[in-house]
Structures are given as C-alpha cells and as structure tokens.
N, CA, C and O of each residue as an XYZ file, in Angstrom:
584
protein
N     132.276     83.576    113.051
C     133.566     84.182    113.304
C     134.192     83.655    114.589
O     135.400     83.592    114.817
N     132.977     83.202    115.580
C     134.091     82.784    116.906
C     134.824     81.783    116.769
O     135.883     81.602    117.370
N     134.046     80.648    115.525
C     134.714     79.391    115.828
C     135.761     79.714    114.424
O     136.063     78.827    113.626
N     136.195     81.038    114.318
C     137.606     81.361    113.405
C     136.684     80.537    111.500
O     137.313     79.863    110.684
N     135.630     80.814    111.411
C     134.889     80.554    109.997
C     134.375     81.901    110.004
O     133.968     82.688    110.858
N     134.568     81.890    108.503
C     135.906     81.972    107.409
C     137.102     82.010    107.876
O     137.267     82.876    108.735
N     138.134     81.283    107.577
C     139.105     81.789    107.836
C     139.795     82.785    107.435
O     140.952     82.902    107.837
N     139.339     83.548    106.718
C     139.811     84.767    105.852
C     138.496     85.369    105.506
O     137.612     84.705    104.964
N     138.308     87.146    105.947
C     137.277     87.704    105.598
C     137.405     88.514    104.515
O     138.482     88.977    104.139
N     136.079     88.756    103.861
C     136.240     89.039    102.731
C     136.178     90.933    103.200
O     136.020     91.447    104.308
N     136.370     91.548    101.887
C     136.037     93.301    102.305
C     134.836     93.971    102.024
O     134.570     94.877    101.233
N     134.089     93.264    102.930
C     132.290     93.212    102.916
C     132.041     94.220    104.308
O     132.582     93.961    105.384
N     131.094     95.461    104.092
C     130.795     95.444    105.228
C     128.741     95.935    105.866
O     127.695     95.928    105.217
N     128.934     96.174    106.881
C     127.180     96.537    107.046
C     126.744     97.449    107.992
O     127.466     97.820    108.917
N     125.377     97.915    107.787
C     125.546     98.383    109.143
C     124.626     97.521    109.901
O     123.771     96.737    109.488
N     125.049     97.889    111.323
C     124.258     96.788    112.288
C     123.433     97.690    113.037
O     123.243     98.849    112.669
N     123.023     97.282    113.896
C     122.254     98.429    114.613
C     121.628     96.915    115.781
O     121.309     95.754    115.523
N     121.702     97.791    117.177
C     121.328     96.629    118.334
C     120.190     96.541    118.333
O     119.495     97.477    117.936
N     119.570     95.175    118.861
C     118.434     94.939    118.912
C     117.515     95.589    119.977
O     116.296     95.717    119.873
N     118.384     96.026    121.146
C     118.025     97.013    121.965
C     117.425     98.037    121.630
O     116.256     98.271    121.935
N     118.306     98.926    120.821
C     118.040    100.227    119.976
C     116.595    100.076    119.232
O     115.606    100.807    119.164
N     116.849     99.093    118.828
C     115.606     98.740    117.602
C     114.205     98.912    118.452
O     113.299     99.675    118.116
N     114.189     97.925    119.800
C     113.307     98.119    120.323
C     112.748     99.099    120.883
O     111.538     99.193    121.087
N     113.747    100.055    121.229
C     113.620    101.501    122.434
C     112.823    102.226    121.031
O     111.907    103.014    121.264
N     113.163    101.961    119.742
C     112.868    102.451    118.580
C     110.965    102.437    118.148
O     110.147    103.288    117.798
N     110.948    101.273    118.369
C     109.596    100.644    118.513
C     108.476    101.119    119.409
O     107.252    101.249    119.413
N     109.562    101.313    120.184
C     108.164    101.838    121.431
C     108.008    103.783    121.545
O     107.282    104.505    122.228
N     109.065    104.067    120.527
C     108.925    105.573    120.637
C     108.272    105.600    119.454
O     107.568    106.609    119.503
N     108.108    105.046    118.399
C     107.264    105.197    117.102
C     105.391    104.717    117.787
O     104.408    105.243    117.265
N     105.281    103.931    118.687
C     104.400    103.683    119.319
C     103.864    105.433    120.165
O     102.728    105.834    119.912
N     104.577    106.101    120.893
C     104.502    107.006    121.239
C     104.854    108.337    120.690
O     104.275    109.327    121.136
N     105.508    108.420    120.014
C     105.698    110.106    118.604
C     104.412    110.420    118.375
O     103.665    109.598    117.844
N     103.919    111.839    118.802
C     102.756    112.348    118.042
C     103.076    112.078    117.145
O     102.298    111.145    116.945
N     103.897    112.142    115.981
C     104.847    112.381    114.421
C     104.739    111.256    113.717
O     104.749    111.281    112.486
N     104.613    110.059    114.467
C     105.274    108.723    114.096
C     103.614    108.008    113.411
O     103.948    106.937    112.903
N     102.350    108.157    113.256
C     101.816    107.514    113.243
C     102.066    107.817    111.185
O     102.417    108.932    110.798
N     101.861    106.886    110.366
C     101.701    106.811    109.021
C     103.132    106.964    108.430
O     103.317    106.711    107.240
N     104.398    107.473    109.437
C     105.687    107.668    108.994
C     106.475    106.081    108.849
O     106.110    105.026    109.369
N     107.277    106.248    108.251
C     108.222    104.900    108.311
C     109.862    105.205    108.414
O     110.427    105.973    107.636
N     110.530    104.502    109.473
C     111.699    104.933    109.780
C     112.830    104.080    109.513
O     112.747    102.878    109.765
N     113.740    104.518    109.092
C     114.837    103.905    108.926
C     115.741    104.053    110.015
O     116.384    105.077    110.245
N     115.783    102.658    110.894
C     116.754    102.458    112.262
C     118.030    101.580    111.611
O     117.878    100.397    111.303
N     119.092    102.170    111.463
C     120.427    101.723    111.262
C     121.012    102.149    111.895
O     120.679    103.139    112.547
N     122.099    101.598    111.970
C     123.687    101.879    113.138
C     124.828    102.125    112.361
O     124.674    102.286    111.151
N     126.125    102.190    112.937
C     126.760    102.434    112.621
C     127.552    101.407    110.883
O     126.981    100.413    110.435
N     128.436    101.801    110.453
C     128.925    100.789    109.498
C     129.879    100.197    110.011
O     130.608    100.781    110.812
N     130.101     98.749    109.613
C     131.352     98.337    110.245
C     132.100     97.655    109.009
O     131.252     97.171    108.259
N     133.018     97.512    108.678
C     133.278     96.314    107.539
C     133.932     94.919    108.546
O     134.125     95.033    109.756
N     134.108     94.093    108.038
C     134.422     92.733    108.872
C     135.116     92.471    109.377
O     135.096     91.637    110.282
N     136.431     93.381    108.801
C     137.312     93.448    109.637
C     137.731     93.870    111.032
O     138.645     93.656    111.829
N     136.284     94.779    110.906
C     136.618     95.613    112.223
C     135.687     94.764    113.039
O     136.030     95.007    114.196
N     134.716     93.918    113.075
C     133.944     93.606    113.521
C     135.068     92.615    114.109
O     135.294     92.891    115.287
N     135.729     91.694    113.696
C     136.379     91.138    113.856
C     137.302     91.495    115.021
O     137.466     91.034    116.151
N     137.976     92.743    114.138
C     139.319     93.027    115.465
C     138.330     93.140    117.325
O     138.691     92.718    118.424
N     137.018     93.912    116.894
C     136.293     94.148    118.055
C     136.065     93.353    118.787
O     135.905     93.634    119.974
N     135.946     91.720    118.187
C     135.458     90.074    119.073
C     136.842     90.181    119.407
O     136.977     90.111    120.629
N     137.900     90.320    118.814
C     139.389     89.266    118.958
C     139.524     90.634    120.545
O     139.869     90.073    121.585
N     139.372     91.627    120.635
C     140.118     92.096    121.354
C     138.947     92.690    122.299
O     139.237     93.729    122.893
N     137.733     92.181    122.492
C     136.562     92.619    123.322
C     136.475     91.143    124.115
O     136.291     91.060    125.329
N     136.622     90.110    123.311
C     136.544     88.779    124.120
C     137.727     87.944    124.659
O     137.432     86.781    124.936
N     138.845     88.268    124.835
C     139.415     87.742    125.302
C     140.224     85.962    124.898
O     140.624     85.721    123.759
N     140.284     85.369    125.549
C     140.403     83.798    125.061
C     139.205     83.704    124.011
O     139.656     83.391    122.909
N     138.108     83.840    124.005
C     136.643     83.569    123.611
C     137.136     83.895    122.287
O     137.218     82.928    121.531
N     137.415     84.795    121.916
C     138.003     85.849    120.569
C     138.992     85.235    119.527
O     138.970     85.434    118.313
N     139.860     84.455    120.227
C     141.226     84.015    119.863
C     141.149     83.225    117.996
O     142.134     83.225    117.257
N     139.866     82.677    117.623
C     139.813     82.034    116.723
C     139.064     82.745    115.627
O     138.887     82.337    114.479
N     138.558     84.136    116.290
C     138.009     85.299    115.242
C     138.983     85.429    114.229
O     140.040     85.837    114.710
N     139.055     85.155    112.470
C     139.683     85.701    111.397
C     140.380     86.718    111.606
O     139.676     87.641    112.016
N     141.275     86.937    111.528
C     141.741     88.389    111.663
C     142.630     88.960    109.903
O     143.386     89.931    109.872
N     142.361     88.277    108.888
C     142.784     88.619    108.023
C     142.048     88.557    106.819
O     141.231     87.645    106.697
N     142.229     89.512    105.762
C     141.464     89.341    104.716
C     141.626     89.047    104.034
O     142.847     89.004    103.881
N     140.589     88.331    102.445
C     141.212     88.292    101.391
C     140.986     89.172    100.088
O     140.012     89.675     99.527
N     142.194     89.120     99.901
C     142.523     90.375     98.912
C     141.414     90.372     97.443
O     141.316     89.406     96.687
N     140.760     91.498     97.307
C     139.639     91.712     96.837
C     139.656     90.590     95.174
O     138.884     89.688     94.849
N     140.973     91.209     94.386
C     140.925     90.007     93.309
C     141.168     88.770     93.194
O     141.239     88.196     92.108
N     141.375     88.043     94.685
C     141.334     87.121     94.439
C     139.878     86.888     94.726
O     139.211     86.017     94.167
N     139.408     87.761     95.676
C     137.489     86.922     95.469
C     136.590     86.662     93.986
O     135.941     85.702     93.572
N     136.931     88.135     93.381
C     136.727     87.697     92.223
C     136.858     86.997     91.463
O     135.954     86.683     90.689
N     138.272     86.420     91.427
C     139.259     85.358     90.938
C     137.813     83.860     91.320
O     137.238     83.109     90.533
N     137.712     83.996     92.804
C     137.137     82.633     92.967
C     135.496     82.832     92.838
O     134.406     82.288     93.010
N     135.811     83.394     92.634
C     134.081     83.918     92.424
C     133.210     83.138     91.228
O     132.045     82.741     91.187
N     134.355     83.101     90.242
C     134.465     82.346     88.810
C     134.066     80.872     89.241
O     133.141     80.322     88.644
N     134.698     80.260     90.198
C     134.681     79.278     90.263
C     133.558     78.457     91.774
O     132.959     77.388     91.889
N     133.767     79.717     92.706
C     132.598     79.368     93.698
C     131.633     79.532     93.567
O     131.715     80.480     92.786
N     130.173     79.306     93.760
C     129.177     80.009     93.799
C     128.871     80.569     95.211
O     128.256     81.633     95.142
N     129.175     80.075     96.697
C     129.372     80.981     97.157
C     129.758     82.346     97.699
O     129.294     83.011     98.625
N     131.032     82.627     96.596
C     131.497     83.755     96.544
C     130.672     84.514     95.812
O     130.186     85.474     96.411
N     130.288     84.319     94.368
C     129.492     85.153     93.659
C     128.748     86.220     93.862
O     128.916     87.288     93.272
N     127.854     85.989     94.733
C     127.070     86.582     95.417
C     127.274     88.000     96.057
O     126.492     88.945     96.166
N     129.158     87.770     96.613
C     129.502     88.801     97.143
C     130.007     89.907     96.206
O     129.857     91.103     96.454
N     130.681     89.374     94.999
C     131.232     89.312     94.048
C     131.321     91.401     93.581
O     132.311     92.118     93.435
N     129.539     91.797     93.466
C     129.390     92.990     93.496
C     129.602     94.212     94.539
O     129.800     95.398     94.272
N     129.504     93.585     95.802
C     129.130     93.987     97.303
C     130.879     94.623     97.779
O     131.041     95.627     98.472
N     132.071     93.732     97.193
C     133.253     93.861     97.788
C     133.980     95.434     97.563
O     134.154     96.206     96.620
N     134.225     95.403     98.756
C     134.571     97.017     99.179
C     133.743     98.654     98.994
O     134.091     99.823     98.831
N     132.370     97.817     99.147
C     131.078     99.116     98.534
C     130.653     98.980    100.028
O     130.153     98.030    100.632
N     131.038    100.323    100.460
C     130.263    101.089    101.919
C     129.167    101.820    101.742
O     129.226    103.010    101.434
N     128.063    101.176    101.921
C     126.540    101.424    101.784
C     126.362    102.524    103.176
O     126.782    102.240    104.298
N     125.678    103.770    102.840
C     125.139    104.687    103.904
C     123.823    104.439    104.180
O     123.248    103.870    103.252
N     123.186    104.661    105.089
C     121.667    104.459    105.163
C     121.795    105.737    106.353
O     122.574    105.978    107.274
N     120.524    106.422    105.755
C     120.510    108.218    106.662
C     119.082    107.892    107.944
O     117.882    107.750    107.706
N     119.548    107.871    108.807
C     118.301    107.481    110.228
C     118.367    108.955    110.720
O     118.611    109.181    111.905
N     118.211    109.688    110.074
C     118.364    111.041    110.725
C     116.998    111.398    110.678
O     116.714    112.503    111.140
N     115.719    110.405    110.027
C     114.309    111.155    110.429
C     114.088    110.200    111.905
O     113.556    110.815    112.828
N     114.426    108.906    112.136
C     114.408    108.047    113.029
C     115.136    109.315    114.476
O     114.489    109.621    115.477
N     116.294    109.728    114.218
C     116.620    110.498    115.050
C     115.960    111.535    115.765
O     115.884    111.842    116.955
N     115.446    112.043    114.567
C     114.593    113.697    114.708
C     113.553    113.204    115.534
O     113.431    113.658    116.672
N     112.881    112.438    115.155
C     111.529    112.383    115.500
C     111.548    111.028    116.509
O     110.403    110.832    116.916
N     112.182    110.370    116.858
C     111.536    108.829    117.672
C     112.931    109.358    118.916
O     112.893    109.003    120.094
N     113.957    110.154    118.387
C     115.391    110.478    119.523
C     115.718    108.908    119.427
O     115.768    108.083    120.340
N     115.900    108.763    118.229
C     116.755    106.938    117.682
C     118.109    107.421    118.029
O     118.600    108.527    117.802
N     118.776    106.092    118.791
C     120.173    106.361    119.186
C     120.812    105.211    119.047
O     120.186    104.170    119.247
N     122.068    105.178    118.707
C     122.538    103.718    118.924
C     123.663    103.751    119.634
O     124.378    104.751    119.700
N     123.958    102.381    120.361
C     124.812    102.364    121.674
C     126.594    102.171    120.300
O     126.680    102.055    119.078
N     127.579    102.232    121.371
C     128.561    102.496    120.698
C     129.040    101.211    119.477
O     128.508    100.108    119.603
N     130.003    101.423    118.380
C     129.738    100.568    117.577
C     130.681     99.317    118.063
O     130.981     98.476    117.216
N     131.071     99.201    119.169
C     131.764     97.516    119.548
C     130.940     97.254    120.636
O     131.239     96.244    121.272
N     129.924     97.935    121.043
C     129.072     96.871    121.593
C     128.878     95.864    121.841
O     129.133     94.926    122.596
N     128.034     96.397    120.567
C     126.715     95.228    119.495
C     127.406     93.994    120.066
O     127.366     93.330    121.102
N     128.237     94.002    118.585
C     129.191     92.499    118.337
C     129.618     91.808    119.265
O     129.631     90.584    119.127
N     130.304     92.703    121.037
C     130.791     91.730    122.172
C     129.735     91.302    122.796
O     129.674     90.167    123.268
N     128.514     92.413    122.888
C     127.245     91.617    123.463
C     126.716     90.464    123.128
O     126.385     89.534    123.863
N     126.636     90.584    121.764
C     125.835     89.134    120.881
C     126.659     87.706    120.868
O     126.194     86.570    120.962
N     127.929     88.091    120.733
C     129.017     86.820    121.192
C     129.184     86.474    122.568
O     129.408     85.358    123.036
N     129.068     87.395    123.066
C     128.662     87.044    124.588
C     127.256     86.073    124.912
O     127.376     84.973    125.452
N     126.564     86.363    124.704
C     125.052     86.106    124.635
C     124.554     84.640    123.894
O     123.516     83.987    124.004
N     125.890     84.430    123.032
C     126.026     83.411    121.738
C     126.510     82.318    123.037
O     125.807     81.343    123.302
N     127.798     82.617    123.801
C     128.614     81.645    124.261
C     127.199     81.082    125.823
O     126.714     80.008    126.182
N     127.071     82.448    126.249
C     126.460     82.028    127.384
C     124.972     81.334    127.086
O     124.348     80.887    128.049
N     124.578     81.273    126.148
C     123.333     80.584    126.384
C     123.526     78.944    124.991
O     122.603     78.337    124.447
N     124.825     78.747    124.860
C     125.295     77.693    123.888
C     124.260     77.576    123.171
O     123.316     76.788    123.227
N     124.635     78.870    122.123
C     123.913     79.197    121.255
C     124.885     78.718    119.342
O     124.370     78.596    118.231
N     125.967     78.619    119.662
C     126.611     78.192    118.793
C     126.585     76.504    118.543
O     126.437     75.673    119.439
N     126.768     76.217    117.095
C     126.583     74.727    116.865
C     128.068     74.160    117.862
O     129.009     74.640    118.494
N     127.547     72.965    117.512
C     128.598     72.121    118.453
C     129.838     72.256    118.118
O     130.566     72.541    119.069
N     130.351     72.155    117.106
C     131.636     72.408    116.076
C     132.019     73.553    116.475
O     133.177     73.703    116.866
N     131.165     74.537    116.456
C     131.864     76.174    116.914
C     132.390     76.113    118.187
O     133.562     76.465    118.323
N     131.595     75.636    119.409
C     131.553     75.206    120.471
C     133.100     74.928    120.758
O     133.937     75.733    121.166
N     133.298     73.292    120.371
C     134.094     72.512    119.926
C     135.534     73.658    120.420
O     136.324     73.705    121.363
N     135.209     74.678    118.827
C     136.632     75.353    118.574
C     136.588     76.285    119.616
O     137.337     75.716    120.409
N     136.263     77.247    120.139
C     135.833     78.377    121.275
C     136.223     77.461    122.692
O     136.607     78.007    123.726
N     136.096     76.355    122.584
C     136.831     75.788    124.209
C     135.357     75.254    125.059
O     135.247     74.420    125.957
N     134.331     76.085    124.388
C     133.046     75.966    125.098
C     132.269     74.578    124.753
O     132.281     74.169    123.592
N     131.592     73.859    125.784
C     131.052     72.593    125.877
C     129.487     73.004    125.718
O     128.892     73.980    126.175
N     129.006     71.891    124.889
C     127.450     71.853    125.050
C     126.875     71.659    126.104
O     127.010     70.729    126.899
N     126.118     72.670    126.141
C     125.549     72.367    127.441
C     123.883     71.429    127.694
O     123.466     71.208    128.831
C-alpha cells in the first residue's frame, strides 16, 4: 500500500491485532493459573482496507501520499475475477466482515489491544525505517535503499 499497490482496493477486510499485544499475550498465558491446557483466541480490532488505508494516508504524512485511497466496486471484482486468477480467490471474501470473539483471551490472560490506527502507522513506520520495503516501493515512497 505505501508504494500506492493496488492501485484500487478491493472491499476485503481483517482483523489485525499488534504484534506487541500478541506477545504481552504470550507471556500472560505463560503466567494464568487458567491458561495452562486452554487455547486463546488473540484478535484485534476489524478493519476493512479502506480504512487501513485512510489511517497510512493520514497517520504518515508525505510517507502516505501513494496509499490507494479508492475502491473497486464489488461487481466489477467479480466481473474480473472471471478472468484473473488473482482476483478469484477474493472473489468469496468481498464485503464479508468476519468476527472473531477474544473475550476468553480477555477474561483470563487481561488480552488488550492498543488502538486500531496504531498497528498500521507503526508497521509502516518500522517498514520505512529499517528499508524494509523492496526497492520499487522504496523507489515510489521517496525512500532510498539503504
């Protein structure tokens, strides 16, 4: 998304959940009297792509500028779906908001997740500063290999 690929997002979305969280997660399932033989479901918030999107374009600044900011309209994915095989795939997924319930993760480990535009400015952050993006992305973002 930084280096503005796709240029058009589809109406897909997920939930994310920080890797932070995950870990603070880890080490309280390590420590829960409760937690030993249990299995937890650590998810975050939902986002669909769009929003993930508006969150880089307007959390990063210049950095942001080449984030998609538009979608494409659901029948035409289908439309190309016929004909891409990369689309296909999504084909079932478009505009289905999947819940996932972390409310035993909550109860029992005090699972929390940090707010939902975080995530996304941290990890693009984290992406640019350690030229973590291919060269091409690079390229488009203004940012040089380092």
């Amino acid at each position: 998304m930084l280096a503005g690929k796709p240029p058009r997002l589809l109406n897909l979305g997920l939930s994310i959940v920080d890797v932070r969280d995950l870990a603070s997660a880890h080490v309280a399932a390590l420590t829960a009297p409760q937690a030993p033989g249990e299995r937890f479901l650590c998810t975050g918030h939902f986002l669909w792509m769009v929003d993930i999107a508006r969150i880089l374009r307007d959390g990063l600044g210049a950095d942001g500028a080449r984030v998609p900011n538009k979608a494409l309209p659901d029948y035409l994915v289908y439309l190309l779906s016929l004909f891409m095989p990369q689309l296909r795939m999504f084909r079932h997924d478009i505009g289905q908001r999947r819940h996932a319930d972390n409310s035993k993760a909550r109860a029992i480990l005090g699972f929390d997740t940090r707010q939902p535009s975080e995530t996304p400015i941290d990890c693009a952050r984290s992406l640019l500063a350690h030229a973590l993006l291919t060269e091409d992305a690079q390229m488009n973002t203004g940012h040089a290999v380092g």
